[in-house]
DOKEKE-153689 format. One line per 8 residues: number of its first residue (from 1); for each residue z, y, x of C-alpha. Coordinates in nm, 2 decimals, m for minus. Layout:
BEGIN
NUM	Z Y X | ...
REM end
This chain:
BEGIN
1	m23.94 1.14 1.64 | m23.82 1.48 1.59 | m23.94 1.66 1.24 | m24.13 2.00 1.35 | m23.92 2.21 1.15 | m23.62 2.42 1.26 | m23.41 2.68 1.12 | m23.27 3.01 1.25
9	m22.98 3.28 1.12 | m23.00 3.67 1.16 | m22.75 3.89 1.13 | m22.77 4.32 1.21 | m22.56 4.63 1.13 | m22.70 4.94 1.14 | m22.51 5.32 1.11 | m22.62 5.50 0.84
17	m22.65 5.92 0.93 | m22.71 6.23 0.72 | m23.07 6.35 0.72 | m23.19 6.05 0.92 | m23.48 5.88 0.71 | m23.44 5.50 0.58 | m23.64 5.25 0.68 | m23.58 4.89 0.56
25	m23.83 4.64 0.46 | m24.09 4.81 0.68 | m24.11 5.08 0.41 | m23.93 5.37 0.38 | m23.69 5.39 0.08 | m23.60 5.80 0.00 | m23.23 5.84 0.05 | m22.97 6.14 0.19
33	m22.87 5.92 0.44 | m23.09 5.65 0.69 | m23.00 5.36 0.94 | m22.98 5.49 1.29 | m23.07 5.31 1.61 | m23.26 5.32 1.92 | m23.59 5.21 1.70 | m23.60 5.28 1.32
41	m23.34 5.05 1.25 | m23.47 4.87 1.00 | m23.22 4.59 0.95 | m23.41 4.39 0.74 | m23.67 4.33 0.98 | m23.42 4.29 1.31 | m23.25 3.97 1.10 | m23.56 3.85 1.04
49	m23.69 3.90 1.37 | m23.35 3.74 1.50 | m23.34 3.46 1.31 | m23.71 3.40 1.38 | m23.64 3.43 1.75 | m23.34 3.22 1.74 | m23.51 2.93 1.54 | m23.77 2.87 1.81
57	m23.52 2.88 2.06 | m23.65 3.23 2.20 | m23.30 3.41 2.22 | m23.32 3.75 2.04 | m23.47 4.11 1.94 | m23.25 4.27 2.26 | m23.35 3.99 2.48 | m23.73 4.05 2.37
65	m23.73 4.47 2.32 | m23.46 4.64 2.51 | m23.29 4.95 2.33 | m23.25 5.03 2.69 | m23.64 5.05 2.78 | m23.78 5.39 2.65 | m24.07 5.26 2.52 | m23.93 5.15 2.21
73	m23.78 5.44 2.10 | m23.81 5.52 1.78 | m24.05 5.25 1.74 | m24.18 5.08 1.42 | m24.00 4.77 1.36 | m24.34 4.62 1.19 | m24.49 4.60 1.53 | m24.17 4.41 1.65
81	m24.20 4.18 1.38 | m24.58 4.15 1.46 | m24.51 4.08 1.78 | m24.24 3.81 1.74 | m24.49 3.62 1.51 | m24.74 3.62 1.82 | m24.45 3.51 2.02 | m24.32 3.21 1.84
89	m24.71 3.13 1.76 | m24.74 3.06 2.15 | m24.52 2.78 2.08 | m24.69 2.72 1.74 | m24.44 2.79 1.50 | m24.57 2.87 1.15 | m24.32 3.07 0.92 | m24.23 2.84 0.63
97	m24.01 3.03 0.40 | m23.74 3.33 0.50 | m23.43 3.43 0.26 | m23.27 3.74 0.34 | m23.00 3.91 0.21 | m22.91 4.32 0.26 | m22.57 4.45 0.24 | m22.58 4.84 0.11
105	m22.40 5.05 m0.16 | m22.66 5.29 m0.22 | m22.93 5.38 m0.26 | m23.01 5.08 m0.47 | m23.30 4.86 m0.31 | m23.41 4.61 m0.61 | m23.65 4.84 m0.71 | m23.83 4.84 m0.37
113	m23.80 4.47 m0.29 | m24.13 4.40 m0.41 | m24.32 4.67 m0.20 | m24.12 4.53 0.09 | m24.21 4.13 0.05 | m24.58 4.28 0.00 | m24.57 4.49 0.34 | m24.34 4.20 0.54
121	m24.62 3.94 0.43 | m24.90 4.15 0.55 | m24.75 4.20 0.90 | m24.67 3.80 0.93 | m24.95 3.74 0.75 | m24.75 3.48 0.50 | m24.79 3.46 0.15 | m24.50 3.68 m0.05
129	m24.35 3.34 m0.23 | m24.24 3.31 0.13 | m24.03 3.57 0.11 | m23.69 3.63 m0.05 | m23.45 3.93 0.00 | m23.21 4.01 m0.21 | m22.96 4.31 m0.25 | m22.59 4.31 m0.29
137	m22.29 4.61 m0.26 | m21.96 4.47 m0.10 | m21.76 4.60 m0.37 | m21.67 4.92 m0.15 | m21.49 4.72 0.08 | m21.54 4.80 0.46 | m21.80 4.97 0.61 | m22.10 4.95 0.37
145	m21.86 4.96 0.14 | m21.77 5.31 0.23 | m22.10 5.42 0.29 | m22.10 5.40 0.66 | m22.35 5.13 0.76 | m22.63 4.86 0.61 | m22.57 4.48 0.67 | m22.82 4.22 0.68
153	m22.83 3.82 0.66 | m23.20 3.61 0.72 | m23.23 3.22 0.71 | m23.59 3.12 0.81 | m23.77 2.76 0.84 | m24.00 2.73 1.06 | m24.25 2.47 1.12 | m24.57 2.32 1.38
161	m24.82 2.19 1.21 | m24.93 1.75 1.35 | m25.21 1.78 1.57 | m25.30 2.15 1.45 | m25.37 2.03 1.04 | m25.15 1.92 0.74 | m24.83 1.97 0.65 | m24.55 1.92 0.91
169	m24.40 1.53 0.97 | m24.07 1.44 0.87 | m24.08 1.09 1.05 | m23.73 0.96 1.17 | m23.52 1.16 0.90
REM end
């Protein structure tokens, strides 16, 4: 038998524009300078969406919210992330554990990062433990390293639960 766990990789790049304002985390962080996209382009939560999708086998964010259907324009990437969790919880997948990492030179995020695992726990209703995201610079080498764009990397777990209680089963490993 199969163990009812299963992992899934994110990966999103996101412009960054004058005057624009940034949202990442599902808060916004003050800067000159913001991700653009067709929603708020918060890259943070599209890897973690995308790797969340991709774990359960559920393709990805584009597949599930078009940035060709106008009803997501400009939209707020918590209720994405909202709904994904509601998505992958009709196949009952639980979120074990998701480790993120984002890729920007400035404005420096570590003093935000707990604000963000606070408001990313609330909308997946998951404990903050859960959560890990973690800031880097690329050395200002290519685009983020220029100032151009934000990069972003998520790993999650994901889990069902044996006959709806307990922890998951890990017979056959």
């Amino acid at each position: 038998m199969k163990p009812n766990i299963r992992v899934g990789y994110g990966y999103d790049v996101h412009a960054l524009a004058e005057g624009v304002d940034f949202w990442i985390g599902g808060i916004k962080v003050p800067h000159t300078h913001g991700a653009y996209g067709h929603s708020d382009a918060d890259v943070l939560i599209h890897v973690i969406c995308d790797a969340l999708l991709g774990a359960a086998n559920m393709r990805d964010i584009g597949f599930h919210f078009s940035d060709k259907d106008p009803k997501y324009k400009g939209i707020d990437s918590k209720i994405l992330l909202k709904d994904v969790i509601k998505i992958i919880g009709e196949k009952d997948y639980k979120v074990g554990n998701i480790d993120s990492t984002v890729c920007l030179e400035m404005p420096k995020l570590n003093p935000h990062i707990p604000e963000m695992k606070k408001v990313l726990a609330e909308v997946m209703g998951i404990d903050e433990e859960d959560i890990s995201i973690k800031a880097t610079t690329t050395e200002k080498l290519g685009f983020v390293g220029k100032e151009e764009g934000v990069a972003a990397h998520a790993t999650v777990l994901i889990y069902k639960e044996p006959d709806g209680k307990g922890a998951p089963t890990y017979q056959g490993l």
